[in-house]
C-alpha beads as a LAMMPS data file, in Angstrom:
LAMMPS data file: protein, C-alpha beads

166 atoms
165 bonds

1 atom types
1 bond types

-500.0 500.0 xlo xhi
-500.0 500.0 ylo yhi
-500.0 500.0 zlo zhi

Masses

1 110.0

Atoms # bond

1 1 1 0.000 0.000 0.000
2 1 1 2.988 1.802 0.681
3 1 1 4.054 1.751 -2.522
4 1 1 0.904 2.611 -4.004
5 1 1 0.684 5.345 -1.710
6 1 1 4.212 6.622 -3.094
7 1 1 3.009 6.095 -6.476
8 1 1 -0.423 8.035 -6.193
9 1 1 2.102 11.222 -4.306
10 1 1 4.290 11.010 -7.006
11 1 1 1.575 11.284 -9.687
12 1 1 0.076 14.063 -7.226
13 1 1 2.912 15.911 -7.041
14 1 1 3.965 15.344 -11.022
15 1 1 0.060 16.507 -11.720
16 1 1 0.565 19.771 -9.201
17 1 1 4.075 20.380 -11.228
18 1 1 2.426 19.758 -14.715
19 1 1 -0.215 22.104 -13.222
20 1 1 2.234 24.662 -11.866
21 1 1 4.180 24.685 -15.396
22 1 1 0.771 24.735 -17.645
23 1 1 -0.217 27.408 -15.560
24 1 1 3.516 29.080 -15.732
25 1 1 3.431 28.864 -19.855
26 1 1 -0.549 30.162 -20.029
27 1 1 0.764 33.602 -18.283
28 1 1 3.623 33.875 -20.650
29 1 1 1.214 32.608 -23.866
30 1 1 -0.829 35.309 -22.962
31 1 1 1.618 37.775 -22.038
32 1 1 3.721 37.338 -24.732
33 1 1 1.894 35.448 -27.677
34 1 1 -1.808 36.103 -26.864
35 1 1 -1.591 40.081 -26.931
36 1 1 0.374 40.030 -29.822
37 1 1 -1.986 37.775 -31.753
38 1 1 -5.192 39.351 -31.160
39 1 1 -3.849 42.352 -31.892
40 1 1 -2.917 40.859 -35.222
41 1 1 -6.090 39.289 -35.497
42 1 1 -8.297 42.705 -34.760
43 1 1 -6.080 44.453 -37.276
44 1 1 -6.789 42.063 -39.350
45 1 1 -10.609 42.084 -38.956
46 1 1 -10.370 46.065 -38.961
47 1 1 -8.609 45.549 -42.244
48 1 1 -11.149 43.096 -43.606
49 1 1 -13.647 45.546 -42.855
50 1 1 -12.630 48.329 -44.638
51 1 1 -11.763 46.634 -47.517
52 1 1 -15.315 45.571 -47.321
53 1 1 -16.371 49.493 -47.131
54 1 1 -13.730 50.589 -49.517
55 1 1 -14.956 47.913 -51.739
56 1 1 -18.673 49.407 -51.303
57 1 1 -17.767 52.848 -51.620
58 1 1 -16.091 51.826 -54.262
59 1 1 -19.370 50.005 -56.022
60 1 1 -21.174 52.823 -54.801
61 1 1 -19.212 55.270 -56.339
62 1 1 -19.130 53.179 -59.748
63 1 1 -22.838 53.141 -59.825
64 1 1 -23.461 56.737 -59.454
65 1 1 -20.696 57.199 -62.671
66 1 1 -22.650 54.866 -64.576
67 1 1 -26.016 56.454 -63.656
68 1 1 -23.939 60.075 -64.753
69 1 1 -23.159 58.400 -67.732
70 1 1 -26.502 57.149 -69.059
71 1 1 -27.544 60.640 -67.155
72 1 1 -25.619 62.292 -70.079
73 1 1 -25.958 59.855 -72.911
74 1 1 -29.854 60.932 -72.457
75 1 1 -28.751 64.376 -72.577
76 1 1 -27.112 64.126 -75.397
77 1 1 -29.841 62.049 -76.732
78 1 1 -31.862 64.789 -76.460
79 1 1 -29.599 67.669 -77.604
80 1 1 -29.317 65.591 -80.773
81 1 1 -32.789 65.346 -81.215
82 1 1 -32.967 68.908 -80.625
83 1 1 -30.360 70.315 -82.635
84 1 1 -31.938 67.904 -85.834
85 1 1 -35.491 69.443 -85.070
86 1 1 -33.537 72.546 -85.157
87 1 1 -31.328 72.210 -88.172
88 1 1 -35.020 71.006 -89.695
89 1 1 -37.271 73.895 -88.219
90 1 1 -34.092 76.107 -90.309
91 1 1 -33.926 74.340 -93.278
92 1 1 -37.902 74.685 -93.753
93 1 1 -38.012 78.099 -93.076
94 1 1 -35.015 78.765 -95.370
95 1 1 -36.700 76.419 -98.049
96 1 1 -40.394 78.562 -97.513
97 1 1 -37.800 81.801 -97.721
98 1 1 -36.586 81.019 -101.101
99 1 1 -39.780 80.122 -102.579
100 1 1 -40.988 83.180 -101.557
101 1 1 -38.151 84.776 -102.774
102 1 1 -37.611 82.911 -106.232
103 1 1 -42.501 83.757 -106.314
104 1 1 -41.214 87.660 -105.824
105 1 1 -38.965 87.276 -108.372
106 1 1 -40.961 85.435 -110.826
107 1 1 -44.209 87.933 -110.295
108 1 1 -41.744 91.134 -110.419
109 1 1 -40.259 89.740 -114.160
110 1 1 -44.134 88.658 -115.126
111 1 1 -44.612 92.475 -114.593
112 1 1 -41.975 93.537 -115.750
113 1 1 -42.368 91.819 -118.799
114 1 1 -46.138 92.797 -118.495
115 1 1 -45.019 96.155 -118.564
116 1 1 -42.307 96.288 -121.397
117 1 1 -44.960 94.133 -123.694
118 1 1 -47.416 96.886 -122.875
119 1 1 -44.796 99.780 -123.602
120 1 1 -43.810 97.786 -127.026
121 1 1 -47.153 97.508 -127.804
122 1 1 -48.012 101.547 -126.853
123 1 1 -44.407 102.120 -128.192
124 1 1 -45.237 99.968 -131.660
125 1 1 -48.872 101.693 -131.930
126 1 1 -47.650 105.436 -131.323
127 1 1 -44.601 104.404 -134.773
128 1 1 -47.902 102.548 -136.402
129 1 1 -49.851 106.178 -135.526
130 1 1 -46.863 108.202 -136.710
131 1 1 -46.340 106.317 -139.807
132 1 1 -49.728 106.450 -140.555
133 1 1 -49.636 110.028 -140.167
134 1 1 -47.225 110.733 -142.199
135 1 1 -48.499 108.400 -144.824
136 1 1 -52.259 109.640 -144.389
137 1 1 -50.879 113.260 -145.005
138 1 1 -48.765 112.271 -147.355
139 1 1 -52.260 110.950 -149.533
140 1 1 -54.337 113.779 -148.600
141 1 1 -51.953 116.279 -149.751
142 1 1 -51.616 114.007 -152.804
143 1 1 -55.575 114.177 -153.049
144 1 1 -56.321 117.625 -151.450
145 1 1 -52.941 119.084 -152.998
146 1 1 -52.848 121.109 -150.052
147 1 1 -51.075 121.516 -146.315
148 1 1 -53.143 119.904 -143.811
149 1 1 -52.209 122.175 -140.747
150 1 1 -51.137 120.312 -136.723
151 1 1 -54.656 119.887 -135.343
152 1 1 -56.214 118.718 -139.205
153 1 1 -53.479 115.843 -139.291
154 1 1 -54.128 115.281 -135.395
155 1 1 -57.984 114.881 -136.182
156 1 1 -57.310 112.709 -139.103
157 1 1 -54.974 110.365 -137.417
158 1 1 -57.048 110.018 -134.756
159 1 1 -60.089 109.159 -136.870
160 1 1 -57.977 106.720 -138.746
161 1 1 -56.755 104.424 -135.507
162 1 1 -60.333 104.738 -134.301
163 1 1 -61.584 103.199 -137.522
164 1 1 -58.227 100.704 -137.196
165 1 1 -59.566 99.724 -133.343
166 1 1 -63.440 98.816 -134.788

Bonds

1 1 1 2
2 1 2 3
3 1 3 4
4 1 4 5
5 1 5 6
6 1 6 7
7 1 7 8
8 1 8 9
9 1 9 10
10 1 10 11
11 1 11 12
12 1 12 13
13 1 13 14
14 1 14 15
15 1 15 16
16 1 16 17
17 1 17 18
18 1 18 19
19 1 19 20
20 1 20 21
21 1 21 22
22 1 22 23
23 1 23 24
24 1 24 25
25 1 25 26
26 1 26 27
27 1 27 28
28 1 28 29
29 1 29 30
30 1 30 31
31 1 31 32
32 1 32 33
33 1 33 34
34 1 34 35
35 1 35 36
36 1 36 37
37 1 37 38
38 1 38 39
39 1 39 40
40 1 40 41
41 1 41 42
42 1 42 43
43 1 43 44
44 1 44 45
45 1 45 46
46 1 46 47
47 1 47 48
48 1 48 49
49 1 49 50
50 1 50 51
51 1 51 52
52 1 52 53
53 1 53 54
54 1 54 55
55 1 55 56
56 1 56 57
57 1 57 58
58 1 58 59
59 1 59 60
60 1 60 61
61 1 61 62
62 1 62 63
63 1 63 64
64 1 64 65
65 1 65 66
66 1 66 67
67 1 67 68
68 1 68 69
69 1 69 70
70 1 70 71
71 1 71 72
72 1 72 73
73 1 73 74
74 1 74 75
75 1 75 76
76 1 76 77
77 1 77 78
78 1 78 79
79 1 79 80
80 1 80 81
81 1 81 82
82 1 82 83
83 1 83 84
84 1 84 85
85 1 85 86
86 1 86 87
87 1 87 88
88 1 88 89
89 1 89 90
90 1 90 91
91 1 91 92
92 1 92 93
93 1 93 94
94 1 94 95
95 1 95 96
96 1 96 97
97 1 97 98
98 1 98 99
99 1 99 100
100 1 100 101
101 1 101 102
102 1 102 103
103 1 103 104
104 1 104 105
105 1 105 106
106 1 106 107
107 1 107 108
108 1 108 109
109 1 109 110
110 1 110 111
111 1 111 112
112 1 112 113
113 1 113 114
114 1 114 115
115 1 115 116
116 1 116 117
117 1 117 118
118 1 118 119
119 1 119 120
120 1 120 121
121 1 121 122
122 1 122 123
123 1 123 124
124 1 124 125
125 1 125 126
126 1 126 127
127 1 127 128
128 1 128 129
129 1 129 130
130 1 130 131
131 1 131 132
132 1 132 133
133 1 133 134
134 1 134 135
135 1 135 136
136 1 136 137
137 1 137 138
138 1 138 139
139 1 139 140
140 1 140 141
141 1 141 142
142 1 142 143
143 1 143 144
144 1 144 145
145 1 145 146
146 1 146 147
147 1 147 148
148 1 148 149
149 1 149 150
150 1 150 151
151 1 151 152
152 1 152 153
153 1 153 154
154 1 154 155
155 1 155 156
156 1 156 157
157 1 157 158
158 1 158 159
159 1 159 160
160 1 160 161
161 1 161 162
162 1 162 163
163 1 163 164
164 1 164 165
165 1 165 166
């Protein structure tokens, strides 16, 4: 029993040494490996999670360019649009301008025209009239053998082209 008592104080006293020791290298495992590690580890996790905001700002940030973007593609979109109903709103009013312009024209050499026919014509009656004249005088003298005086030839003429117009 003796012996077995020996063996059961040496294990107790091996056990309280193991003990003594564990308990030795946990204060120096925390003190000097512990404090050091979950430091690491919190930086770590701190690191982790801004990367993880970074990341989202990041996203975030992306998202509102690409909304700018298609912001201003629709602007431009629409300046396009607008500049073409523009450029077309111009080009008809430019178009109606020179057919107004080119109908001016055309009525203003119709009356011109209108007018220089009608002066030929007045022009080629009052030669017709003169020659006439002359040639009417020129056949009453004949006949009359006499000088027809101004307002005799004017008289005659004129009774001549009236019987010319009927």
């Amino acid at each position: 029993m003796q012996l077995m008592y020996a063996a059961l104080k040496l294990e107790l006293g091996d056990t309280l040494y193991y003990l003594l020791i564990f308990a030795l290298l946990l204060i120096l495992v925390g003190h000097f490996a512990w404090g050091p590690v979950s430091d690491m580890m919190e930086k770590r996790r701190q690191k982790v999670i801004d990367d993880l905001d970074h990341a989202e700002s990041d996203r975030k940030k992306a998202e509102l360019l690409a909304n700018e973007r298609e912001a201003a593609l629709k602007d431009s979109k629409q300046e396009a649009t607008q500049i073409l109903s523009t450029a077309k709103s111009n080009a008809e009013k430019t178009k109606t301008q020179i057919i107004s312009q080119a109908d001016d024209e055309a009525s203003a050499i119709r009356k011109k025209a209108a007018e220089d026919a009608k002066q030929a014509k007045a022009d080629a009656l009052n030669e017709a009239r003169d020659q006439v004249a002359d040639l009417s005088i020129s056949i009453a003298e004949k006949l009359i053998s006499k000088n027809l005086d101004e307002k005799d030839q004017k008289d005659l003429v004129d009774s001549f082209i009236k019987g010319l117009d009927d």
